[in-house]
C-alpha positions as CSV (number, residue, x, y, z in Angstrom):
1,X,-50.6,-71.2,-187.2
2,X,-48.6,-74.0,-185.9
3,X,-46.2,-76.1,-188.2
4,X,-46.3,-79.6,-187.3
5,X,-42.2,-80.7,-187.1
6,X,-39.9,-82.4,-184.4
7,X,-37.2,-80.7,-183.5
8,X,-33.8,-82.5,-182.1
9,X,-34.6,-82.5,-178.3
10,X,-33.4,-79.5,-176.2
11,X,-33.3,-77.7,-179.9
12,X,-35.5,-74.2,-179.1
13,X,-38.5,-74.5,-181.6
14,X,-40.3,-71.1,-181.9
15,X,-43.5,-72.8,-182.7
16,X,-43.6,-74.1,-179.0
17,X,-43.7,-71.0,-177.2
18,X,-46.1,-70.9,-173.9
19,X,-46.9,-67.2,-173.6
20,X,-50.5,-67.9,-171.5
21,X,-50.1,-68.8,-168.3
22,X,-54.1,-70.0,-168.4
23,X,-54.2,-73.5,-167.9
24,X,-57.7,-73.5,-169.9
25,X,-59.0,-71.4,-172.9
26,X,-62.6,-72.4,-173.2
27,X,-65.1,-75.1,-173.1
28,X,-66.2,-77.8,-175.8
29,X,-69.4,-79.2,-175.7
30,X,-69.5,-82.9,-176.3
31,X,-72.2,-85.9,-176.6
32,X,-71.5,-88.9,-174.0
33,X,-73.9,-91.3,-173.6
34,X,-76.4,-89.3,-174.6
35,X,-76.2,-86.3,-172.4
36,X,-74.8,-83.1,-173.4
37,X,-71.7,-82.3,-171.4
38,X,-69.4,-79.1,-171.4
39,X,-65.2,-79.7,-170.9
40,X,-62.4,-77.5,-170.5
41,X,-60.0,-77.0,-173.2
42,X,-56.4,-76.4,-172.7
43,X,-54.9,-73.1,-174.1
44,X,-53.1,-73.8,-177.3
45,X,-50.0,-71.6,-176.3
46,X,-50.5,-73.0,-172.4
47,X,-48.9,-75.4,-169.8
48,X,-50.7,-78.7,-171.4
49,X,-51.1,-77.4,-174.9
50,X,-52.2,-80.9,-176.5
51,X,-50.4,-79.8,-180.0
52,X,-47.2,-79.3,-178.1
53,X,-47.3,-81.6,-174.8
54,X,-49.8,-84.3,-176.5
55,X,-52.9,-85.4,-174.2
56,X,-51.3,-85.9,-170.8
57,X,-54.3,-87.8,-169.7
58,X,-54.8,-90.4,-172.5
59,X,-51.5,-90.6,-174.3
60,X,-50.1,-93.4,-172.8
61,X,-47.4,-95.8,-175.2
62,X,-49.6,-97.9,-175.4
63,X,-53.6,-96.4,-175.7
64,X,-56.6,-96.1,-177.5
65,X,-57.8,-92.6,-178.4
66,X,-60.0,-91.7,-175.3
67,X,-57.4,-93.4,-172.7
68,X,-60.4,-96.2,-171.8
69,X,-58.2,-98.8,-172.4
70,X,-54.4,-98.4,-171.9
71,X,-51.1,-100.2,-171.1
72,X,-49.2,-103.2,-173.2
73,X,-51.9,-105.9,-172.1
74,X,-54.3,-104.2,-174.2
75,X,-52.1,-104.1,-177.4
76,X,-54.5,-104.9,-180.3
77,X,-57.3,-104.5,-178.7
78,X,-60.2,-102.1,-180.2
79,X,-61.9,-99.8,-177.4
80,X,-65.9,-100.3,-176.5
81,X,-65.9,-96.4,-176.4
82,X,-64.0,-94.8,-178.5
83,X,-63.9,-97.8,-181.1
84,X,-59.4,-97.3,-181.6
85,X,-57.4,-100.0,-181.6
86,X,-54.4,-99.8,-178.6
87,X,-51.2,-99.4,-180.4
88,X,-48.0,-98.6,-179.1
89,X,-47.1,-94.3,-179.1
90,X,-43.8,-93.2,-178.5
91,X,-43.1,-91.7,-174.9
92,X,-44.2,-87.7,-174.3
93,X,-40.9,-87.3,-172.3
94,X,-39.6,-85.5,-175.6
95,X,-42.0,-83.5,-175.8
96,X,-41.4,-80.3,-174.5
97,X,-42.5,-76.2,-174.9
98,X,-40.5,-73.3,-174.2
99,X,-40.4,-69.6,-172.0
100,X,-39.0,-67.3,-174.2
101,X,-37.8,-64.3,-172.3
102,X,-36.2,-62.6,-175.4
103,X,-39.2,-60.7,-176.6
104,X,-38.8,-61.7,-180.4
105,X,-41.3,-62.3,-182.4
106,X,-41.7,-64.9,-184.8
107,X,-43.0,-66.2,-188.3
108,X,-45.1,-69.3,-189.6
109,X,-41.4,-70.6,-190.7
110,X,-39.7,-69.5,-187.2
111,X,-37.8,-66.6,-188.1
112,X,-37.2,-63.6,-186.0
113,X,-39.5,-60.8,-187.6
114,X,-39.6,-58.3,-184.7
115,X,-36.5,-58.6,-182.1
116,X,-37.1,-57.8,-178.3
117,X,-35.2,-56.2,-175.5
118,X,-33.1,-59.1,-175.8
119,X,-33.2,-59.8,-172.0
120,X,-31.0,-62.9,-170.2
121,X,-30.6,-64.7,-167.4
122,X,-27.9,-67.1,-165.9
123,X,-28.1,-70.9,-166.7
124,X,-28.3,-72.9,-163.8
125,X,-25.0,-75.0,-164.0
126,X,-23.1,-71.7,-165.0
127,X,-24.0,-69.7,-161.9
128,X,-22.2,-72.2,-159.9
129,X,-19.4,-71.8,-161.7
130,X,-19.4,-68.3,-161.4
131,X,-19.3,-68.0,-157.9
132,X,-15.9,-69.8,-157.6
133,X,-14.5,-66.8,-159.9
134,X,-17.0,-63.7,-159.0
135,X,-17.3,-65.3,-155.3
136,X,-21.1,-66.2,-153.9
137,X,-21.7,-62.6,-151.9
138,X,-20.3,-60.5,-154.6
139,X,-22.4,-62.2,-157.8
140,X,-25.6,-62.3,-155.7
141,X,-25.1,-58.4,-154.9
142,X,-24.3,-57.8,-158.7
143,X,-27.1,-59.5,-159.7
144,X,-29.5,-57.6,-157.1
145,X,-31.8,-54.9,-158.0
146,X,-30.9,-51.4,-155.9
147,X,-34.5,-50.7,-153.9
148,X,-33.6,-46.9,-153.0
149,X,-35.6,-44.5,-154.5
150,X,-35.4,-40.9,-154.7
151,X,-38.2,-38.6,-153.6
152,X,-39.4,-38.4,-157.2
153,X,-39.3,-41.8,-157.2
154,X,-36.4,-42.2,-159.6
155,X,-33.4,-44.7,-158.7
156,X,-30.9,-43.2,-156.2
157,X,-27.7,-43.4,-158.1
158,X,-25.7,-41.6,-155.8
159,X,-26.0,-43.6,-153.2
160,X,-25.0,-46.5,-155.5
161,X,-22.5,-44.7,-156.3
162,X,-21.3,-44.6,-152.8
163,X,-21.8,-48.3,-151.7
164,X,-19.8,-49.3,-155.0
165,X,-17.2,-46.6,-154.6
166,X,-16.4,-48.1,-151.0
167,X,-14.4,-51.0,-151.9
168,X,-12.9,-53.3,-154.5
169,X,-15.2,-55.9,-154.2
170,X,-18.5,-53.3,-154.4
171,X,-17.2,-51.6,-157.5
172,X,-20.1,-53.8,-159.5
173,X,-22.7,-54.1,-157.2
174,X,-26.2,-53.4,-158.0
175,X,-25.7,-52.9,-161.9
176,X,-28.6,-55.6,-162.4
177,X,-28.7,-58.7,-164.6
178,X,-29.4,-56.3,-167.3
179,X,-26.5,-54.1,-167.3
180,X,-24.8,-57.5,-166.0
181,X,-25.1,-59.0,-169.5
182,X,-24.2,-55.8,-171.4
183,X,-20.7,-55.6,-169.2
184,X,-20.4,-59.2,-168.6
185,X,-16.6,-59.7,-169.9
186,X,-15.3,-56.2,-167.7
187,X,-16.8,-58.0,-164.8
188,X,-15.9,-61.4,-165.3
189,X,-12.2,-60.0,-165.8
190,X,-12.1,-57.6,-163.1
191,X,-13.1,-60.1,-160.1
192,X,-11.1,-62.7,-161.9
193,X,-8.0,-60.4,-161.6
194,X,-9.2,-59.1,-158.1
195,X,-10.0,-62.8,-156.7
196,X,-6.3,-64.0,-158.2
197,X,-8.5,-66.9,-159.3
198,X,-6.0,-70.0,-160.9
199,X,-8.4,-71.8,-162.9
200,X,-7.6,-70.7,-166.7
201,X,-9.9,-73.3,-167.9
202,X,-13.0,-72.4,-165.7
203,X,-12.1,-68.6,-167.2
204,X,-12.2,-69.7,-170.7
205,X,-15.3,-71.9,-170.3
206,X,-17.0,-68.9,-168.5
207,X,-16.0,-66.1,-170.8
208,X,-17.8,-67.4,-173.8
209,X,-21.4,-65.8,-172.7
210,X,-23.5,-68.2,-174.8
211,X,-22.1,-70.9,-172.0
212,X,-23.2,-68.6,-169.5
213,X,-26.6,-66.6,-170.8
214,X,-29.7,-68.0,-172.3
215,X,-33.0,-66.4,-173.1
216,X,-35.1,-69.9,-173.1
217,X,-36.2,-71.4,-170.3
218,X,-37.4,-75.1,-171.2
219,X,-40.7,-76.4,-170.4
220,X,-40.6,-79.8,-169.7
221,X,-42.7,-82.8,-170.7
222,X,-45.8,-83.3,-168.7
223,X,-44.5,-86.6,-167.6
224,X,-42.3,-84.9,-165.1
225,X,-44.7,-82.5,-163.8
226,X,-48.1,-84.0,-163.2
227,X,-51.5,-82.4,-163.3
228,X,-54.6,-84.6,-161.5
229,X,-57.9,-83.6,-162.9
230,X,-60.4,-83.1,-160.1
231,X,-64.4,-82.1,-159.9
232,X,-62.6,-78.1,-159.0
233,X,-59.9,-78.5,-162.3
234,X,-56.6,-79.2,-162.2
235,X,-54.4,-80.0,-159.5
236,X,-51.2,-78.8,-159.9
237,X,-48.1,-80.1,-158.6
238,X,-44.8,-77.0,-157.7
239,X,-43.7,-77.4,-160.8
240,X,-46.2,-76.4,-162.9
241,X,-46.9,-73.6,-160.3
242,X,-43.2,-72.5,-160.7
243,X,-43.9,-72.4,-164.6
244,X,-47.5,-70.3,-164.4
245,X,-45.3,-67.5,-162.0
246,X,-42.5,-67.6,-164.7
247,X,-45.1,-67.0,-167.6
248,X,-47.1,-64.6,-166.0
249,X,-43.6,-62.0,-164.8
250,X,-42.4,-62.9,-168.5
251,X,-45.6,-61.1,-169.7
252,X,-44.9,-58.5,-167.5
253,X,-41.4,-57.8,-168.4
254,X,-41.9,-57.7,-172.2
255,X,-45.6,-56.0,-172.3
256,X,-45.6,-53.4,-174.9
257,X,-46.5,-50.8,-171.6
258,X,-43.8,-48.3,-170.7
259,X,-42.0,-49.1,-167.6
260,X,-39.1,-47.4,-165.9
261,X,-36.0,-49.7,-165.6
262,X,-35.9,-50.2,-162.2
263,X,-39.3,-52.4,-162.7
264,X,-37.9,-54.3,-165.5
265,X,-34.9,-55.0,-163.4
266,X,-36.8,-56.7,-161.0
267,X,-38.8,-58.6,-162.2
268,X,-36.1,-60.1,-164.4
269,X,-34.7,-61.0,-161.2
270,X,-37.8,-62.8,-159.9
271,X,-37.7,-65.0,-163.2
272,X,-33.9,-65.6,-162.3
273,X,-35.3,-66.7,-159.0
274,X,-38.1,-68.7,-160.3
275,X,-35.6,-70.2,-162.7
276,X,-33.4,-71.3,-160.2
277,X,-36.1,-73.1,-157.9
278,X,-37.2,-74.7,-161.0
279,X,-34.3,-76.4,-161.7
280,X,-33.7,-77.6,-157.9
281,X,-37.3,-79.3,-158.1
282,X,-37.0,-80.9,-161.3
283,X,-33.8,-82.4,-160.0
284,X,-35.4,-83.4,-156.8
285,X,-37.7,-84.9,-158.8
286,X,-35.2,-87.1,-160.8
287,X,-32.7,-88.2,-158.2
288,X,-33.3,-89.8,-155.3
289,X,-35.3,-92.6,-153.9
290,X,-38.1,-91.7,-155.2
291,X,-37.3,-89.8,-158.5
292,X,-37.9,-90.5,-161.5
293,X,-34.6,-92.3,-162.9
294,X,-35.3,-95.3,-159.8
295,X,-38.6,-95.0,-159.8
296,X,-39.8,-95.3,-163.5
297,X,-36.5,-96.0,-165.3
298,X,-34.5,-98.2,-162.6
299,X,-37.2,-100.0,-160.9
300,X,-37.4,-100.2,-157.3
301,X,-34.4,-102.9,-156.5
302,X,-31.3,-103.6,-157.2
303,X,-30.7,-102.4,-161.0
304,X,-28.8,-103.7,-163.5
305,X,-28.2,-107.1,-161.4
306,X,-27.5,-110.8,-162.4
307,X,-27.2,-113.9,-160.6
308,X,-25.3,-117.1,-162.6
309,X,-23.1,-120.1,-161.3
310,X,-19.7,-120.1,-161.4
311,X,-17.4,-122.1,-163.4
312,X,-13.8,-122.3,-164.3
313,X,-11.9,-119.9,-166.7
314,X,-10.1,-120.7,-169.7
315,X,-6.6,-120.1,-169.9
316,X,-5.5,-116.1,-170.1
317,X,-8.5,-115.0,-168.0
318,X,-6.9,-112.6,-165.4
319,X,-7.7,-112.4,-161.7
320,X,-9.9,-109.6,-162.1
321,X,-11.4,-110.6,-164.8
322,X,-14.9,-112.9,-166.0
323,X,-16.7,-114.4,-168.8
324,X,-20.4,-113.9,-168.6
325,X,-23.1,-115.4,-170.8
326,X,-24.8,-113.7,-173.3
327,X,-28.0,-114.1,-171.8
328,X,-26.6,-111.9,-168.5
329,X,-24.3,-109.4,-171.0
330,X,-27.3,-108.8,-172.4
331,X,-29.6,-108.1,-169.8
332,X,-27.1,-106.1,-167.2
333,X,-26.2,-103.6,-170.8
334,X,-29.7,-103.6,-172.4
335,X,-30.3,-100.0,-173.2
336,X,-26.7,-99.8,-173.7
337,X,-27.3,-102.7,-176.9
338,X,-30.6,-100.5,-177.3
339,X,-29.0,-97.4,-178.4
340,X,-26.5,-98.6,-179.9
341,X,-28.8,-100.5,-182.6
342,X,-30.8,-97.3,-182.6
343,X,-27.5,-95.4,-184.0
344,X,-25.3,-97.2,-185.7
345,X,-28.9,-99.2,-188.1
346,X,-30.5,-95.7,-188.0
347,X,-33.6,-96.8,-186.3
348,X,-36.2,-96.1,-183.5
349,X,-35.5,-96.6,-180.1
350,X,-38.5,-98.9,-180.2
351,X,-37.7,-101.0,-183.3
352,X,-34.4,-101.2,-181.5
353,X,-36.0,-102.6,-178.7
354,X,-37.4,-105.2,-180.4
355,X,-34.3,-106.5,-181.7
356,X,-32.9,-106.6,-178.4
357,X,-36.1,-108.7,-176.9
358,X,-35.9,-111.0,-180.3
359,X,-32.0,-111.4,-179.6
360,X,-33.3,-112.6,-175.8
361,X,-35.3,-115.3,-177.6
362,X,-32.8,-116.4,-179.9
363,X,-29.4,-115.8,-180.6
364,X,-28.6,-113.0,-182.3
365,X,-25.1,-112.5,-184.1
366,X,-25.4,-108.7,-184.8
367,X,-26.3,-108.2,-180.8
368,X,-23.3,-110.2,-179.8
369,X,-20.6,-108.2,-182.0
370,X,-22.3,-105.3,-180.4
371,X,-21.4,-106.6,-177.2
372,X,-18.1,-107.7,-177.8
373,X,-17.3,-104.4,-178.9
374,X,-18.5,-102.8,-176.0
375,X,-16.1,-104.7,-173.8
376,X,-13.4,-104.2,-176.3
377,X,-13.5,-100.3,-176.2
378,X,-15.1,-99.9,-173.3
379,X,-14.8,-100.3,-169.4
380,X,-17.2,-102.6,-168.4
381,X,-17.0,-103.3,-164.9
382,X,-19.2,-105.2,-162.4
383,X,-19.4,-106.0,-158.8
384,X,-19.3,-109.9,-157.9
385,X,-21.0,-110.5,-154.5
386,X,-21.1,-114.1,-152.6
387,X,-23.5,-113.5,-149.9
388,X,-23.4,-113.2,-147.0
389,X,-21.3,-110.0,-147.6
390,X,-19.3,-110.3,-144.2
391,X,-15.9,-110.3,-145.2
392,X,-12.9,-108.4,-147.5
393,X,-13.5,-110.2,-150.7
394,X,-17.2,-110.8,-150.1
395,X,-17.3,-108.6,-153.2
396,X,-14.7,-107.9,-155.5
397,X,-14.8,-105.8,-158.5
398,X,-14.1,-107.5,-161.4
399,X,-13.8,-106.2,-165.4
400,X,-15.5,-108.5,-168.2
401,X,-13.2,-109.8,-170.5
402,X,-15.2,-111.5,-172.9
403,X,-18.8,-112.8,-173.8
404,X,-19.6,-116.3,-174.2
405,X,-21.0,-116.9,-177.7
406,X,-23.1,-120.5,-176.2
407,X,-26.8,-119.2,-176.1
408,X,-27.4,-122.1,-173.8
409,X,-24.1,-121.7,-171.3
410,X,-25.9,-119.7,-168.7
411,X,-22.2,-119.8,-166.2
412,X,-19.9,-117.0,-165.1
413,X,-16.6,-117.9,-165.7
414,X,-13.6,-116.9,-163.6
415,X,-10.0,-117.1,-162.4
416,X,-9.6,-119.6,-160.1
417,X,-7.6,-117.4,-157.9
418,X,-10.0,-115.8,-156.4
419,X,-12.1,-118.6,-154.8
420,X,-10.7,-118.4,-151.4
421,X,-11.8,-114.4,-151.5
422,X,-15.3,-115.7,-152.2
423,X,-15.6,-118.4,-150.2
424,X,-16.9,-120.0,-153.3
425,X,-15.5,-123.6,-155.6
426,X,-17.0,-124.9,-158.6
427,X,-19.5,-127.6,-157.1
428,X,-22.5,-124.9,-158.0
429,X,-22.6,-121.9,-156.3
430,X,-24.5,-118.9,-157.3
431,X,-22.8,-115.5,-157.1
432,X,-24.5,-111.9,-157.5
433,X,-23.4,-109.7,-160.5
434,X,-24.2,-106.1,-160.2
435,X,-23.3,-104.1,-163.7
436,X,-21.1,-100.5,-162.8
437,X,-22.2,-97.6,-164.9
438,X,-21.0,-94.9,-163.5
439,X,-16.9,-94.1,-164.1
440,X,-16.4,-92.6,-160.4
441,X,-18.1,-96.0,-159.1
442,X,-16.1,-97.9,-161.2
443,X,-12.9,-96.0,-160.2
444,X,-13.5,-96.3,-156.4
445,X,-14.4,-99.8,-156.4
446,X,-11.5,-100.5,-158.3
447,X,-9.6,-98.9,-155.4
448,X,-10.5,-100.8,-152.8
449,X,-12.3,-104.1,-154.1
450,X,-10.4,-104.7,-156.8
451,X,-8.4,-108.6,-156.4
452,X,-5.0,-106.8,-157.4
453,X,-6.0,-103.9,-154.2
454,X,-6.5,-107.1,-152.2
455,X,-3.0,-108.4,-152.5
456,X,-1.4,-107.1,-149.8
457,X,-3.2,-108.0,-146.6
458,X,-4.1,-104.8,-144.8
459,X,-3.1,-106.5,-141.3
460,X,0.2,-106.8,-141.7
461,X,1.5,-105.9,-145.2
462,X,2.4,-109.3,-146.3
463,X,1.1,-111.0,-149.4
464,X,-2.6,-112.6,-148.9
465,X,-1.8,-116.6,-149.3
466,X,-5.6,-116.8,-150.0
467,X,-4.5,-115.5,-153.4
468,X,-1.4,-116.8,-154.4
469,X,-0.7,-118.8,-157.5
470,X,0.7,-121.8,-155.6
471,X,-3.0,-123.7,-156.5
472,X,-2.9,-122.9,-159.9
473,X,0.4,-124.2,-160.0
474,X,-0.2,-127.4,-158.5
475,X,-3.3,-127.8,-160.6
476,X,-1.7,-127.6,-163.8
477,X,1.1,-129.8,-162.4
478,X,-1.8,-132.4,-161.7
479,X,-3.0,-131.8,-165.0
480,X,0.7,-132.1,-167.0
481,X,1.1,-135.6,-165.0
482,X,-2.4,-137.4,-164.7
């Protein structure tokens, strides 16, 4: 019997195991329209176990029951066919199963009544950082199962023997991931030593084995690995193919049947395998042109983008530095706001939501300490472009100093310096604002965009007079004597 609870996301939850590598289990007979008609039902411990994964096919955020009617235009409205009302359903990117490999069996309350073999295999991220200490050739070859047999069909060992015997870097080879795990700190030590590796933190990161080993392999929502239902079943996309393989050699390794160790070796080594091209295709799938973060979360242009006209700063605005209105701050850090409101109120990410689209409409004074904050604490940095982009200074990365409290002052304000750069004044021009997430973008453009980098003038190494403070000067002079 399954326990109906929600786990914090990447937490294992025993009650999510898929053990059957079946997409269906058997057939329902239902009444539609009148005419008797048999479906498919998904295994309950399978791929697209609805009490696990939810309905892949109808369980959109915003649905009725049967899927008929789905997406936010129909909010509110009651189905023809199924006779639900469309309500909002949070997302089934959560939701997620799990390959246990460990063999352990389990309880109604999720403890271990019955441990396994206890078998492991190497997280993804780790295994790159063991080949900088182990070295790729050697780990691959520790890893690998020995294929000679004796006439009797038992595992040559002396010939292992040999191969490992005939150099430093073999003296490990061929132990398997099995007898890999048991011996993991005598390896990880002796090609540390052997290697004269000098990376004492990569050492001390890879020597705890719980950074390094893991028994669950994470199934992941069905979001990320579509199924289309055709007149032949399912069609599957490599994903879900990758999984079935992984749950069928899983069944293999820890079926009750007696095998000799050389088997279990192996196929543990396919599931390492299979592991390993799982996680290159689900980050295929995510990064990229056409992954999931641009394609579903992004959108397809420019993200995170803003255009507003310029206007002067007030005084103690730096060179590099702008005052954006709310309206913008809020837009270009939206899920930023988002989460934040989700933490610090101790609410949904979709009630949170709603306060951010309110705080849109209207002003909203909660939102704009939140923002303030951010810009306090934080680096938020964005790119100002003044098209057409065909010169140094075209776009200049600039840091936000402040956010204006006006709902209705929709202007960027800025430093009056760097107008020449821009090729801009303050008679109305527009100017592009692209918000900077990521701290390596942030530290490149700095680098080389930044107005303090564009000082000097690359040319010749003298100061740029397109950015001296000779106009500010003589405006403030103007200003003192008029």
């Amino acid at each position: 019997m399954k326990i109906n609870r929600t786990p914090s996301f990447f937490e294992f939850d025993p009650h999510n195991i898929i053990s059957n590598h079946e997409i269906y289990g058997r057939k329902m007979t239902t009444i539609k329209d009148g005419v008797r008609v048999e479906e498919n039902v998904f295994n309950e411990d399978g791929l697209f176990s609805p009490s696990i994964f939810g309905n892949f096919e109808t369980e959109h955020e915003y649905s009725c029951k049967c899927g008929f009617l789905a997406g936010k235009f129909y909010d509110g409205f009651t189905c023809p066919k199924c006779n639900t009302v469309v309500t909002f359903k949070e997302s089934l990117i959560n939701k997620m199963g799990w390959i246990d490999i460990s063999g352990n069996k389990y309880n109604s309350d999720g403890v271990i009544i019955e441990k396994g073999e206890g078998y492991k295999i190497i997280k993804y991220i780790a295994y790159n950082h063991l080949e900088k200490l182990i070295g790729k050739a050697n780990l691959r070859k520790v890893m690998e199962t020995p294929n000679t047999i004796t006439a009797t069909g038992e595992l040559d060992t002396e010939s292992i023997k040999l191969i490992q015997e005939s150099s430093p870097e073999c003296k490990y080879w061929y132990i398997g991931l099995v007898e890999f795990y048991k011996k993991y700190h005598e390896v990880l030590e002796y090609y540390y030593t052997l290697n004269n590796v000098e990376n004492d933190k990569l050492f001390e990161f890879l020597y705890d084995p719980a950074e390094v080993w893991t028994d669950k392999i994470p199934v992941i929502s069905t979001l990320l690995r579509p199924a289309v239902r055709t007149t032949d079943g399912l069609k599957l996309d490599i994903l879900n193919t990758i999984y079935v393989r992984l749950i069928k050699n899983n069944k293999i390794l820890n079926s009750k049947v007696e095998q000799i160790d050389l088997i279990k070796n192996s196929t543990l080594e396919i599931i390492q395998a299979e592991y390993f091209q799982l996680s290159e295709e689900i980050l295929k799938n995510i990064k990229g042109k056409s992954g999931l973060i641009r394609s579903q979360i992004c959108g397809t242009r420019i993200d995170f983008s803003a255009r507003n006209i310029i206007t002067p700063a007030h005084a103690g605005i730096k060179m590099d530095e702008v005052v954006i209105p709310y309206l913008t701050m809020l837009e270009l850090y939206k899920f930023e706001v988002i989460n934040i409101l989700h933490n610090v109120n101790h609410i949904s990410i979709r009630e949170a939501e709603k306060i951010h689209f309110k705080a849109m409409k209207k002003f909203n004074p909660e939102v704009y300490n939140i923002m303030k904050k951010m810009i306090k604490d934080g680096d938020c940095s964005i790119l100002l472009n003044r098209n057409p982009t065909i010169a140094i200074g075209s776009m200049l990365c600039m840091k936000i100093a402040d956010v204006k409290e006006d709902y209705t002052d929709l202007t960027l304000s800025l430093s009056n310096t760097i107008l020449t750069l821009l090729a801009a004044d303050f008679d109305g021009d527009v100017l592009n604002i692209i918000s900077l997430k990521d701290n390596t973008m942030k530290e490149i453009f700095k680098a080389v965009l930044s107005p303090e980098a564009l000082i000097i003038d690359s040319n010749n190494g003298n100061i740029k007079e397109d950015i001296l403070l000779e106009r500010d000067q003589i405006l403030g002079l103007n200003a003192l004597l008029s």
